[in-house]
C-alpha positions as CSV (number, residue, x, y, z in Angstrom):
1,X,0.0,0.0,0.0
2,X,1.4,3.5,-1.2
3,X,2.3,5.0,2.0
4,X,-0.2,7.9,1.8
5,X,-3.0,5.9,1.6
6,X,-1.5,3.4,4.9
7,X,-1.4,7.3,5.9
8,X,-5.2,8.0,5.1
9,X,-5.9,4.9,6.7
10,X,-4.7,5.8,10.1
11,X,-6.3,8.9,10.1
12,X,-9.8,8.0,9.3
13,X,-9.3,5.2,11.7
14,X,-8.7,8.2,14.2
15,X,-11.4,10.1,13.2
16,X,-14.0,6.9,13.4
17,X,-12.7,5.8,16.9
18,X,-12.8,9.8,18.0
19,X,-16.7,9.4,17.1
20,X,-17.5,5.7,18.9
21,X,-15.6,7.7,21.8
22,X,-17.6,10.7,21.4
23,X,-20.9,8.7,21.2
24,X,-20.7,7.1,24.1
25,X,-21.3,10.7,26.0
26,X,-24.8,11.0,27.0
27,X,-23.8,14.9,25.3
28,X,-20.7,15.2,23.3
29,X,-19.8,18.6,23.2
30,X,-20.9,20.2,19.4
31,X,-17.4,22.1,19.0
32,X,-15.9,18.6,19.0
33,X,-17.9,16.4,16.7
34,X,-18.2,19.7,14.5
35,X,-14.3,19.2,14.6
36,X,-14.7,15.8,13.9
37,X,-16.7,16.7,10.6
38,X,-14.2,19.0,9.4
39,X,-11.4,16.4,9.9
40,X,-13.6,14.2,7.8
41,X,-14.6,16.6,5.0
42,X,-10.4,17.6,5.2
43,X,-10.2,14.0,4.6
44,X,-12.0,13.1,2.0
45,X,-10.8,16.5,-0.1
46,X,-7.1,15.2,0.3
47,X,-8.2,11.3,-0.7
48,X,-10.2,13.2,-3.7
49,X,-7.1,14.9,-4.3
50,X,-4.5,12.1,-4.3
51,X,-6.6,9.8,-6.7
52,X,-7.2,12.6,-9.7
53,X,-3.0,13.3,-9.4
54,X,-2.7,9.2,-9.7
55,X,-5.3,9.4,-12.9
56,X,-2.6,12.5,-14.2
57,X,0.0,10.6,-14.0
58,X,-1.0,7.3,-14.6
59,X,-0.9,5.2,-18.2
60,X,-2.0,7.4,-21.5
């Protein structure tokens, strides 16, 4: 595995333990799983991101 997707990997895995932790609170605070959302929505741009620059550069 390329070593920015073992990257992506460990941080949604982060992000998805951050929520079962967060859930668990009768009331998680909104500043954090608004953080948490962000985090995600960062995520996602950068995964979005990496795979059009591998179809750039990959076979013609």
């Amino acid at each position: 595995m390329p070593r920015n997707l073992a990257d992506f990997e460990r941080i949604t895995k982060a992000i998805y333990s951050s929520y079962e932790l967060l859930r668990e609170k009768e009331q998680p605070p909104q500043m954090a799983l608004d953080s948490l959302r962000e985090a995600e929505h960062s995520l996602n741009k950068a995964i979005d991101f990496l795979l059009s620059q591998d179809r750039s550069y990959g076979p013609s």
